[in-house]
C-alpha positions in Angstrom: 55.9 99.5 -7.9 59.5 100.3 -7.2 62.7 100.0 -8.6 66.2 99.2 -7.5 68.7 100.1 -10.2 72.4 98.9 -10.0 74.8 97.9 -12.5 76.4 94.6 -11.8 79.9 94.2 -11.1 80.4 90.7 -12.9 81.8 91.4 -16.5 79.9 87.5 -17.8 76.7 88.4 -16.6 74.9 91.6 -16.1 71.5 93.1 -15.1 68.9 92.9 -17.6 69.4 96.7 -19.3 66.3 98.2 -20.2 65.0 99.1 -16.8 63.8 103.0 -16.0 66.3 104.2 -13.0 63.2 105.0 -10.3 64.4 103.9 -6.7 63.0 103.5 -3.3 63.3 105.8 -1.0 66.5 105.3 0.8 66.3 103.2 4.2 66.1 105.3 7.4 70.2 104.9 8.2 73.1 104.7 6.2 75.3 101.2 6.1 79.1 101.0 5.6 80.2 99.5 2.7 80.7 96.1 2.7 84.3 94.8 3.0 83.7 91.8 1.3 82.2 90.9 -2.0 79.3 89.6 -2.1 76.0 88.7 -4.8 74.1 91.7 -4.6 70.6 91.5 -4.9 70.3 93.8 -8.3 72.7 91.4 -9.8 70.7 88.4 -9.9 67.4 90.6 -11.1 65.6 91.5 -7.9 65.0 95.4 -8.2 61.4 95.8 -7.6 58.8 95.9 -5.1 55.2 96.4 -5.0 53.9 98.6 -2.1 55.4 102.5 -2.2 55.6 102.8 1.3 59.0 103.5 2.5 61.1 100.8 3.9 62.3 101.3 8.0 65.2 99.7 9.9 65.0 96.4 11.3 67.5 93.7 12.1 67.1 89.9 10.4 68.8 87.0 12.7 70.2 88.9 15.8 69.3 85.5 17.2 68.9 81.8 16.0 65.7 81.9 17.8 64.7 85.1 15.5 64.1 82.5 12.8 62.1 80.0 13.3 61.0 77.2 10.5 58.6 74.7 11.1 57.7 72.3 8.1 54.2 71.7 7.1 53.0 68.6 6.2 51.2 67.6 2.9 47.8 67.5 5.0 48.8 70.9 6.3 49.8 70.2 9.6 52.6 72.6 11.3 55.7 69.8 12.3 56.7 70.8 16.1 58.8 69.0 18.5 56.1 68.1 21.5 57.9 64.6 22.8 61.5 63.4 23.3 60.6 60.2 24.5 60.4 56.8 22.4 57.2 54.8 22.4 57.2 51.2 23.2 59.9 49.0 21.8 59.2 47.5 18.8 60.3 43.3 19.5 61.0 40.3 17.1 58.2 37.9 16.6 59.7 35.7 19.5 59.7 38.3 22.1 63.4 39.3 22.4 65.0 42.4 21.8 67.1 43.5 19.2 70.7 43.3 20.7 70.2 39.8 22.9 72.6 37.9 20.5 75.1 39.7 21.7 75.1 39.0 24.7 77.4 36.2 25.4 81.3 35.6 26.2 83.4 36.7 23.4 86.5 35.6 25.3 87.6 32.7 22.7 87.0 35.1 20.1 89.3 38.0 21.8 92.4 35.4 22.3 92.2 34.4 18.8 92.4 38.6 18.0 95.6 38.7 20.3 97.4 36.8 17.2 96.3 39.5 14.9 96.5 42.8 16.8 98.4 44.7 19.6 97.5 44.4 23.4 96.1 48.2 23.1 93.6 47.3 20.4 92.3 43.8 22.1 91.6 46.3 25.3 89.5 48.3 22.9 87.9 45.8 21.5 87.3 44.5 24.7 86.0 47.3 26.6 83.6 47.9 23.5 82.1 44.3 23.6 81.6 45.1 27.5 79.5 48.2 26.7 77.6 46.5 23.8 76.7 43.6 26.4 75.8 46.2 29.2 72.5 47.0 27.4 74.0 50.2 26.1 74.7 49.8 22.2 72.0 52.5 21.4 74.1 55.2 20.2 77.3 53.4 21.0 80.5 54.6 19.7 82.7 52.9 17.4 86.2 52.5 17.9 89.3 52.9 15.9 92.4 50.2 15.8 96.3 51.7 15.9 97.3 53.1 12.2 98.5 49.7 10.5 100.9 50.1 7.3 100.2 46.5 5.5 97.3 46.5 3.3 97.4 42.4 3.8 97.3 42.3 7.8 94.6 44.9 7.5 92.8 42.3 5.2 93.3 39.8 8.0 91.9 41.8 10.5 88.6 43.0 8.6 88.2 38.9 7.9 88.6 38.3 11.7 85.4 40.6 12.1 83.6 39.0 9.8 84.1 35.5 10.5 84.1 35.9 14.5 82.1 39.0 15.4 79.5 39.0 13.1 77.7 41.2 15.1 80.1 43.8 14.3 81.2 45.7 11.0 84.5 47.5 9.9 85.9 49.9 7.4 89.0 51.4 7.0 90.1 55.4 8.1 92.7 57.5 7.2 95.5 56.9 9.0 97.6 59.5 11.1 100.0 60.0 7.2 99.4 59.4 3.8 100.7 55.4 3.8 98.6 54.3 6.9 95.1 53.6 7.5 93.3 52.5 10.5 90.6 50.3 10.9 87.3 51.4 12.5 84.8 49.1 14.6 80.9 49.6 15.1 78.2 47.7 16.2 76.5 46.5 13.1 73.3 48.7 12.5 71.6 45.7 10.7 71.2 43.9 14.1 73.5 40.8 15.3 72.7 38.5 13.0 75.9 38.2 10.7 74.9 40.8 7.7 77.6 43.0 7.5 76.9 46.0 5.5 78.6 44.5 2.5 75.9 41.4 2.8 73.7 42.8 -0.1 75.1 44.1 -3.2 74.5 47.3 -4.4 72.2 45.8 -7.6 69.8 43.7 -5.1 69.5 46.7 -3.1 68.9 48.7 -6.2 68.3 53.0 -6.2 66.0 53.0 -3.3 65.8 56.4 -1.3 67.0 54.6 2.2 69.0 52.1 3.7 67.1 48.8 3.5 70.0 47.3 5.8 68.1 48.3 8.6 67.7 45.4 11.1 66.0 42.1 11.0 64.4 42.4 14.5 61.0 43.8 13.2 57.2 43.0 13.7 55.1 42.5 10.7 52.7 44.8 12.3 54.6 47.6 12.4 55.4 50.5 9.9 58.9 49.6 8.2 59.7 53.4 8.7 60.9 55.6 12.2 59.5 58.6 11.6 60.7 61.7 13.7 61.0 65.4 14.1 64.0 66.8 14.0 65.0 70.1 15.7 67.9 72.2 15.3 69.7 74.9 15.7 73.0 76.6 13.4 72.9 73.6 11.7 71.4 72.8 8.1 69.8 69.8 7.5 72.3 67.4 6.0 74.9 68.5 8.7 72.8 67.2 12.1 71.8 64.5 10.2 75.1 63.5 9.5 76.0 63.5 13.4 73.2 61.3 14.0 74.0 58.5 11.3 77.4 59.1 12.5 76.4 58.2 16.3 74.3 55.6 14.9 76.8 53.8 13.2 75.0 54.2 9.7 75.2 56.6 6.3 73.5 59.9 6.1 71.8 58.7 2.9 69.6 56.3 4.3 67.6 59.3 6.0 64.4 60.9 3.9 62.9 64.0 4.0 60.8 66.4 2.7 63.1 69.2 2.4 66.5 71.1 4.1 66.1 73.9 5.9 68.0 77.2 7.2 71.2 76.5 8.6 70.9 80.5 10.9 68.0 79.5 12.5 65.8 76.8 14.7 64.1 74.3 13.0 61.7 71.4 12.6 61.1 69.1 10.0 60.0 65.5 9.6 63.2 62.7 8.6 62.5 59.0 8.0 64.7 56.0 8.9 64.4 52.3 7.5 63.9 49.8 10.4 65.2 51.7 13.2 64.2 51.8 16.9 62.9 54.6 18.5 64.6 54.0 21.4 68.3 54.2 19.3 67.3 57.9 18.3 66.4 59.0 21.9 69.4 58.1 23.7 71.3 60.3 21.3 69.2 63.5 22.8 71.8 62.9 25.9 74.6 64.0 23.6 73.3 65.9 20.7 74.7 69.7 20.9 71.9 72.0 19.0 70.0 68.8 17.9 67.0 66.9 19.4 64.7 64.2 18.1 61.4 63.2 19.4 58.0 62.7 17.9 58.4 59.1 17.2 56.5 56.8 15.5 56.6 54.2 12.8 54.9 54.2 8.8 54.8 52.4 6.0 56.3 55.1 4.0 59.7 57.1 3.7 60.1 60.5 3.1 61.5 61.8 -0.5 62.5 65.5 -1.2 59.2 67.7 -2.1 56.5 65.9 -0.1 55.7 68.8 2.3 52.8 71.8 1.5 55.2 74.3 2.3 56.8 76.2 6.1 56.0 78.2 9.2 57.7 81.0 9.3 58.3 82.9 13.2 60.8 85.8 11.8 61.3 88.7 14.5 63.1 91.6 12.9 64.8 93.7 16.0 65.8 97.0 16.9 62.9 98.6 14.3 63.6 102.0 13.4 60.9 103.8 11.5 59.7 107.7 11.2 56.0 106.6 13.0 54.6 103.4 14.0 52.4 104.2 11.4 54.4 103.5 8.7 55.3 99.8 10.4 51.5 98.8 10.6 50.9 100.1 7.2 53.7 97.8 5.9 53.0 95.2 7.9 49.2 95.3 6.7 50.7 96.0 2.8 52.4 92.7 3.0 49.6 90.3 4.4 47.3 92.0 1.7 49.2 92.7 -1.4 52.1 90.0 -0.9 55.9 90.5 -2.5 57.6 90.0 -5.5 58.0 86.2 -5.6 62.1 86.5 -6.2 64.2 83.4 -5.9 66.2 84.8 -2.8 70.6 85.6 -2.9 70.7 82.0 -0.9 69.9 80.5 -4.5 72.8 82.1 -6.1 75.2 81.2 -2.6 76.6 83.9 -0.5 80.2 84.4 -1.9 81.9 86.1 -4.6 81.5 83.4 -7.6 77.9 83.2 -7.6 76.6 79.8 -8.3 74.6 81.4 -11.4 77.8 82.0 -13.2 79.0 78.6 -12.8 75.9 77.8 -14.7 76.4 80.1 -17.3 80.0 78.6 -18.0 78.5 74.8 -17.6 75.6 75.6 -20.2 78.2 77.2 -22.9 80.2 74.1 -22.6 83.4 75.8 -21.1 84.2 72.7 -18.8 87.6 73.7 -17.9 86.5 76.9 -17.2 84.2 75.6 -15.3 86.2 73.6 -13.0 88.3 76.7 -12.4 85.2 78.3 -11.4 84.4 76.1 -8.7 87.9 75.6 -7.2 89.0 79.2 -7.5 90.0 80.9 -4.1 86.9 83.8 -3.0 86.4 86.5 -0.1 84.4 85.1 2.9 85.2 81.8 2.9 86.6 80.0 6.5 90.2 80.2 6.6 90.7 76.5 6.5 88.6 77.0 3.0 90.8 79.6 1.7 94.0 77.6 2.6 93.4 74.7 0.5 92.0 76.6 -2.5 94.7 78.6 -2.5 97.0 75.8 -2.3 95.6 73.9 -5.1 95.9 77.0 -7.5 99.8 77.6 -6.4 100.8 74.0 -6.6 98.1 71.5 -8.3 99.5 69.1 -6.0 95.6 67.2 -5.5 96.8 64.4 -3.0 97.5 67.6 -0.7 94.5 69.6 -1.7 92.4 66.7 -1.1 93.9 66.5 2.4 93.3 70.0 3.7 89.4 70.4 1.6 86.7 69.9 4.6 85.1 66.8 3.7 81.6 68.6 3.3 83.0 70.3 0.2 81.4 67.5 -1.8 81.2 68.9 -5.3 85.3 70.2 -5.5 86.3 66.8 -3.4 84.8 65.0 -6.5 86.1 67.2 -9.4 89.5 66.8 -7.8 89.4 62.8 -7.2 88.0 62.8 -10.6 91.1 65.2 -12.2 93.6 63.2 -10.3 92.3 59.5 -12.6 92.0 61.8 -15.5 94.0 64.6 -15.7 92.5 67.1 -17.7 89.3 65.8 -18.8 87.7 68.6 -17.3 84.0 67.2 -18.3 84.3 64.0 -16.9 85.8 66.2 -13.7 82.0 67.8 -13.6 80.3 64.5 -14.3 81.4 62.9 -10.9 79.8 65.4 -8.9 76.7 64.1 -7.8 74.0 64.6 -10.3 71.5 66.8 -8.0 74.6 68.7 -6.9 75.6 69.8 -10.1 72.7 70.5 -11.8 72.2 73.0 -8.7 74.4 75.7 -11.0 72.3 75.0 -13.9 69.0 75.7 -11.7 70.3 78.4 -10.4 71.0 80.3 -13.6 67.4 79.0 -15.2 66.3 81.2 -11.1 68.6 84.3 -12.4 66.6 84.6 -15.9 63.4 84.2 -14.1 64.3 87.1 -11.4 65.1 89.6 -14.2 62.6 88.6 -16.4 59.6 88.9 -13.4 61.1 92.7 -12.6 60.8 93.7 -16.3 56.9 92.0 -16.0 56.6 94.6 -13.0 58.0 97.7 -14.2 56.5 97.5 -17.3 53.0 96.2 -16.5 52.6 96.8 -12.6 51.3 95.0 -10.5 47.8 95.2 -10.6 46.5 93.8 -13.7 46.8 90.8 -15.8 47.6 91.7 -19.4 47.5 90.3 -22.5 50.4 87.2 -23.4 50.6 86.9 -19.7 51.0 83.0 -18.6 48.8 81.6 -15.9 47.3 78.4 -14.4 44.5 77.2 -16.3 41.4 77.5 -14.3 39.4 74.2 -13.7 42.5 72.6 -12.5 42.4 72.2 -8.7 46.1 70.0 -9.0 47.9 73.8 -8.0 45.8 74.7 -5.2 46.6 72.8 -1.5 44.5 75.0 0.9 45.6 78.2 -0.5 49.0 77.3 -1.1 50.2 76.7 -4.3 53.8 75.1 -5.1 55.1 74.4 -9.2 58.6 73.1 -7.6 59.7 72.0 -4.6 62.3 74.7 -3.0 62.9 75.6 0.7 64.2 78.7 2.5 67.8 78.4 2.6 69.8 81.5 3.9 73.5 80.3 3.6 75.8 81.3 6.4 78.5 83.4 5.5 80.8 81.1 6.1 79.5 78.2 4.8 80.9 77.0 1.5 79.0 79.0 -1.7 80.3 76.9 -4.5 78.1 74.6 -3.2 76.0 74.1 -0.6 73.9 71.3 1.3 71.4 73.3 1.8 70.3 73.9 -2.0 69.5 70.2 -2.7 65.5 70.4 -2.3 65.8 73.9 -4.2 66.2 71.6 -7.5 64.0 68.9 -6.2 61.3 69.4 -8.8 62.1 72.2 -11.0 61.8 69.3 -13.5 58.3 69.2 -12.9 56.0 66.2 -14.9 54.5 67.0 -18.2 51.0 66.6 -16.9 52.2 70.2 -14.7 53.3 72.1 -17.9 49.9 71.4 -19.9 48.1 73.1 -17.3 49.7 77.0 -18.3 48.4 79.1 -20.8 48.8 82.3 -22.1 45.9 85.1 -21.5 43.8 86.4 -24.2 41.8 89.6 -24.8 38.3 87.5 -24.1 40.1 86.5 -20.7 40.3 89.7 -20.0 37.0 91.2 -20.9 35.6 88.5 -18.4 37.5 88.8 -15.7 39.0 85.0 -15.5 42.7 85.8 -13.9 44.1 87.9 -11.6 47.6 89.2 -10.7 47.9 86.1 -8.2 47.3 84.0 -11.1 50.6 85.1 -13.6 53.0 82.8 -13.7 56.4 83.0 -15.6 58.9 80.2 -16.8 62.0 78.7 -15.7 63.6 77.7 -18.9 63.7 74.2 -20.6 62.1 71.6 -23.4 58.7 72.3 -21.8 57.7 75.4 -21.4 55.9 77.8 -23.4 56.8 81.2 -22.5 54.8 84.6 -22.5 53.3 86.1 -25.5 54.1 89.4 -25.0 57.7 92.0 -24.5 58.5 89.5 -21.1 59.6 86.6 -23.3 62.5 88.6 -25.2 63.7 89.4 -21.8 64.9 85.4 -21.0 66.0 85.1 -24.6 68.1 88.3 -24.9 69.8 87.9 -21.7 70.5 84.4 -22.2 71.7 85.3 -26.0 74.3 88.1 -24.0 75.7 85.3 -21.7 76.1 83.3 -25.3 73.3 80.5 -24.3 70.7 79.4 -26.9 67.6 78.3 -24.6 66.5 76.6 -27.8 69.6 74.3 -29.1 72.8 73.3 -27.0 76.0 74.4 -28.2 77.9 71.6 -27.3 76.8 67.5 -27.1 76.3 67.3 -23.3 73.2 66.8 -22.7 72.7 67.3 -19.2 74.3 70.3 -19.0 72.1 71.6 -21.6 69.2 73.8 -20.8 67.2 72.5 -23.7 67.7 68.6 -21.4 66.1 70.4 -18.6 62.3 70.1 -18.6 61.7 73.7 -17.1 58.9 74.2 -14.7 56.8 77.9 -13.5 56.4 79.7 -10.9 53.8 82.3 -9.8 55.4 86.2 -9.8 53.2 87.5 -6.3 53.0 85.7 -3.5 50.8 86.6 -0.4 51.4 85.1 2.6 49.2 82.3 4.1 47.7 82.8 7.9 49.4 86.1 8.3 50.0 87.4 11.6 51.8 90.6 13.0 53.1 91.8 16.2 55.0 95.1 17.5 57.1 94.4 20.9 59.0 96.2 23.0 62.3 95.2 24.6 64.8 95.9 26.3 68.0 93.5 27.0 68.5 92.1 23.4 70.1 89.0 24.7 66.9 87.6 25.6 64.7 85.5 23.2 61.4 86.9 22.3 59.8 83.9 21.2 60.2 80.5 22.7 61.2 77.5 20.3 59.4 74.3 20.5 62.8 72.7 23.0 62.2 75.1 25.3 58.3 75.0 25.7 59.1 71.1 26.3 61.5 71.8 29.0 59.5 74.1 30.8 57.0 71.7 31.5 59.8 69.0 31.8 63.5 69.8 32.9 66.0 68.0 31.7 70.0 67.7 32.2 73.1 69.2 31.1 75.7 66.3 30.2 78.7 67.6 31.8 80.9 65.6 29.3 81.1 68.3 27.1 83.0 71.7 26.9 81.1 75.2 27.2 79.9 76.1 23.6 79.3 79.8 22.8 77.8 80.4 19.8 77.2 84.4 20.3 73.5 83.7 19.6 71.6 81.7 22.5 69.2 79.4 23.0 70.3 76.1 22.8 74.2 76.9 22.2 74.2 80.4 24.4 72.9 80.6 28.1 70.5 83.6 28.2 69.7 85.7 31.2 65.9 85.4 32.1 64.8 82.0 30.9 66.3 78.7 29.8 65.9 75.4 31.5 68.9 73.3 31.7 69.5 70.8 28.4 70.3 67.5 27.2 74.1 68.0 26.2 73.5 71.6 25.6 76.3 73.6 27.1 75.0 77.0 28.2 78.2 79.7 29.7 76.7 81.4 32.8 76.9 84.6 32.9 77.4 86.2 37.1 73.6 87.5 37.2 72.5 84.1 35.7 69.4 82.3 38.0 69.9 78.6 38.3 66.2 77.9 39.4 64.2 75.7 37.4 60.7 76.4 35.5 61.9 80.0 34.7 59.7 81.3 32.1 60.5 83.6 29.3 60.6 87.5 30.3 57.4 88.9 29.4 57.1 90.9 26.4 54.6 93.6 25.7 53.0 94.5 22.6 53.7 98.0 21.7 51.3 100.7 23.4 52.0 104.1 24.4 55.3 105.9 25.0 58.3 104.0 24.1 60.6 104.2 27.9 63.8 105.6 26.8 65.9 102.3 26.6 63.5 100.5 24.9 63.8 98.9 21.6 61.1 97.6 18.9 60.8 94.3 17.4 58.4 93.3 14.7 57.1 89.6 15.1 56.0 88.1 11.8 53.7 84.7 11.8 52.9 83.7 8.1 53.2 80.1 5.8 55.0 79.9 2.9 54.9 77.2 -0.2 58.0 75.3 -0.7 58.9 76.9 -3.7 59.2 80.6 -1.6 61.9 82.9 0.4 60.5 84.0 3.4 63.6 86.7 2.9 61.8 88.2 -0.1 58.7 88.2 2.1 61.3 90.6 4.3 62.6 92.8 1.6 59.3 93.7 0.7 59.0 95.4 4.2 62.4 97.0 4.8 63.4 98.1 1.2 66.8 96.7 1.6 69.0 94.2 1.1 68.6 90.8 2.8 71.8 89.7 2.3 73.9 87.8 5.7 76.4 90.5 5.2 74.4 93.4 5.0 72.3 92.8 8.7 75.7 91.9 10.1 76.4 95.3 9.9 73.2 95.9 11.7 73.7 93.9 14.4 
């Protein structure tokens, strides 16, 4: 067992203090300090490690393609992309496909929308019924009127839609200033038969986990649900699928899935759509940048958050440094064997200078305004368009202006501040329109903080090769925990935040709070060992579990329970009684759930390679295996994108075939021929050529509720953090 041990630097919350000061050995190079602040890993609890071989060099996310995540399915299947065509259509009972009622001579209809709009917007409007009626309306884009400054004209106009072009919906946009709006046409994702998306009310449609607006134009034999795989690149999860309901014409919220995943790295995961044609989803391919679909077929079931066994992991660490080879086997081999210290990762705490974990802390005293100030308060590393706006709001309050220069994807501060600006200074209400699973993410995350410090005192004073008595574990007897050696308490998925994505919140954490409110039947199953245990040999190390905080859980009978009460107690939380009449932000509201303290990983597989151009991808992702065997077409519509990484975004030297929509800068010794295939990599064997660098390819499955980033740490013995390897790189 090892022991990092650093004091933190936030004066509200500090390290847990009764730790002994023994430290790794020091990493093989030395790192410059970091120039801006970020959550450090001894802050949030995670000092220790269990094997005492030194850690070595090696570089996490040089590439996209160093990361790969593929879900697995709850029958344990590994999700890849294979297919990026659509099956057969799906047609109405009659025989006629979705979009034939459209397909007529608007013409009376556009002459009575001359009295109503200018000659520029019946053009549009024209042009867009001409594309609609040319068989192209999958993935056609909407249009947007000229800025119009009467509310009543604009009231006309949205009636015209309705009455006339049924087939069509509208909404209204911001405008080009603060007293226009404009009004934006699409093609009606319900199909053309006159149900607008205002045709149901919201109580009919009630609080079901998808868009039941999807269109009419089904067969009774066929699953209600598309099913797909989505893969992707830089993006998370709620980001690409916003581009896709935004292409289709429909809201994000009417996708399901099992679970986000890493935004700095290549997915892909399994998203559900209510009544929606395959074929609707594969045209987008043509246009998607760092997004593809394929894998289609149609259930009878939708996704929900949680419903996956766990993910895939394909982590190459480059340019390995180590005093012997040796001592990169025998760590390798020390992880598949032994495991890590099942930490909740810095991603759960978000990777900028408030921690989410504090916010908590100031939510569960009842310190709303606080609170608030918390989450708007300018920090280091944020984008600059980020910065701008929080630092306006702080000099001038002005929340009109604020609101217009906050990204849109900033959903928690958008809704404080649309709250604040109804109700100036109720600072409660202000936290009460975030959406619920949003906010209760800082609550989660400070239940993860306690847990972190309270499994590194459970290591350092107990070790980790023995169960002791007072330690909790599953009951045995109960199979419910165990899914083909994989066992998950709550439903939480590797999430490493870029650094400069927004860490007051972030998309990515929504499935990391899925289920930490796990069912009553889950918390009967824990118990805490007993001498007789013991004596017969019942539990193992793999078996200890400890407590996230709430109504339900017991915790252990032994010194590791004073640790969540003391430190708690310092931060001035009671995990027994709520200081203030809130319930939800209340840890005694929260059900509490547990998780297991090791963790080995499943199917474990390790590589050494040896490379030399680091620009080149070392493992091929599953859109390139597809278009080596099939080619496909860059869509010259769109400017060059670099994103500094490759594949996908980046043309690399050796390998990729040309893709859908993919813009790939040439470089002057590029080759244009087709079927390339990937530079061949050799395993490690003999003299290293002097040039040559060493890579580390990891292969291993994960539960849900795991950081494949912990997994990491336990190798290198250093930090994981985004800002730490970018001074690697």
């Amino acid at each position: 067992m090892w022991l990092n041990s650093v004091s933190s630097c936030f004066p509200n919350l500090k390290p847990y203090n009764c730790y002994c000061s023994a430290t790794p050995p020091p990493p093989p190079t030395a790192v410059k300090a970091l120039t801006v602040m970020t959550t450090q890993e001894s802050e949030v609890g995670i000092f220790c490690y269990i094997s005492p071989l030194p850690g070595f060099r090696g570089i996490l996310k040089q590439r996209y393609s160093d990361f790969m995540v593929n879900e697995v399915d709850m029958e344990g299947n590994v999700v890849h992309l294979t297919n990026l065509e659509a099956p057969p259509e799906v047609v109405k009972e009659n025989g006629a496909k979705t979009g034939d009622a459209a397909s007529k001579d608007y013409s009376a209809e556009i002459e009575k929308f001359r009295c109503l709009a200018s000659g520029e917007d019946v053009e549009r409007l024209e042009a867009f019924i001409r594309e609609i009626n040319s068989g192209s309306e999958d993935g056609v884009m909407p249009i947007v009127l000229s800025p119009d400054y009467d509310k009543v004209h604009r009231t006309a106009v949205h009636n015209f839609f309705k009455e006339n072009l049924k087939f069509l919906v509208t909404d209204a946009v911001d405008g080009p200033d603060d007293s226009s709006k404009c009004i934006r046409v699409r093609l009606n994702s319900g199909g053309q038969n006159g149900r607008g998306r205002n045709s149901k009310k919201r109580k009919e449609r009630g609080d079901k986990p998808f868009d039941s607006r999807g269109t009419d134009d089904w067969s009774e034999h066929v699953g209600k649900f598309l099913r797909f795989h989505l893969f992707k690149e830089n993006k998370d999860t709620q980001e690409a699928l916003g581009v896709i309901g935004k292409m289709l014409g429909i809201q994000p919220r009417a996708f399901g899935f099992a679970g986000t995943k890493d935004k700095r790295a290549v997915t892909c995961q399994r998203v559900t759509i209510f009544k929606q044609f395959a074929s609707r989803l594969a045209a987008l391919n043509d246009r998607l940048i760092g997004i593809k679909v394929g894998d289609f077929c149609y259930v009878k079931e939708g996704l929900s958050l949680g419903q996956l066994l766990g993910n895939r992991f394909t982590i190459t660490l480059r340019g390995v440094v180590a005093d012997s080879e040796d001592i990169i086997q025998a760590s390798a081999n020390a992880l598949g064997k032994q495991g890590f210290v099942n930490y909740f990762g810095l991603q759960r705490f978000g990777s900028g200078s408030i921690p989410t974990h504090l916010i908590g802390a100031s939510l569960l005293r009842g310190e709303w305004k606080s609170t608030v100030s918390m989450m708007l308060e300018p920090r280091e590393g944020e984008r600059d368009v980020i910065t701008e706006a929080r630092k306006y709001y702080k000099e001038s309050n002005d929340i009109d202006g604020t609101l217009r220069k906050l990204p849109r994807y900033l959903v928690a501060e958008r809704a404080v501040l649309q709250c604040l600006k109804k109700c100036p200074g109720n600072y409660s209400q202000a936290l009460k329109a975030v959406p619920r699973t949003l906010r209760m993410m800082y609550v989660h995350s400070y239940q993860s903080y306690l847990w972190n410090h309270a499994a590194s005192m459970r290591v350092q004073k107990y070790g980790t090769d023995r169960v002791v008595v007072g330690d909790l574990v599953y009951c045995k007897g109960h199979e419910t925990e165990k899914v083909t050696g994989i066992v998950s308490s709550e439903c939480v998925d590797e999430n490493v935040n870029d650094e400069n994505c927004d860490d007051t919140f972030d998309p990515n954490h929504l499935d990391d709070i899925s289920e930490t409110n796990v069912p009553e039947a889950r918390v009967s199953l824990v118990k805490a060992v007993t001498a007789e245990d013991i004596n017969n040999g019942t539990y193992t190390i793999d078996d200890i579990v400890l407590p996230l905080p709430g109504s339900r859980v017991i915790f252990p009978e032994n010194d590791i329970a004073a640790v969540f009460h003391d430190l708690a107690k310092k931060d001035g939380i009671s995990l027994t009684e709520s200081v203030h009449n809130v319930k939800e932000f209340s840890i005694t509201n929260v059900t509490g759930s547990y998780r297991r303290v090791f963790q080995k990983p499943v199917d474990f597989e390790w590589d050494i390679l040896k490379y030399i151009d680091g620009n080149i991808p070392l493992v091929e992702t599953d859109f390139e295996k597809i278009a080596k065997t099939k080619p496909v077409n860059v869509n010259k519509e769109y400017p060059t994108g670099v994103s500094g990484d490759g594949s996908l975004h980046d043309r690399i030297k050796q390998s990729e075939c040309s893709v859908n929509d993919v813009q790939l800068p040439k470089k002057d010794n590029d080759v244009e021929s087709e079927g390339e295939k990937l530079p061949h990599v050799e395993s490690l064997g003999g003299p290293i050529p002097q040039g040559t660098q060493i890579a580390l390819k990891l292969s291993f499955t994960l539960p849900a509720s795991c950081y494949a980033t912990m997994a990491i740490r336990e190798l290198l013995k250093t930090s994981t953090s985004v800002a730490f390897h970018k001074t690697l790189n």
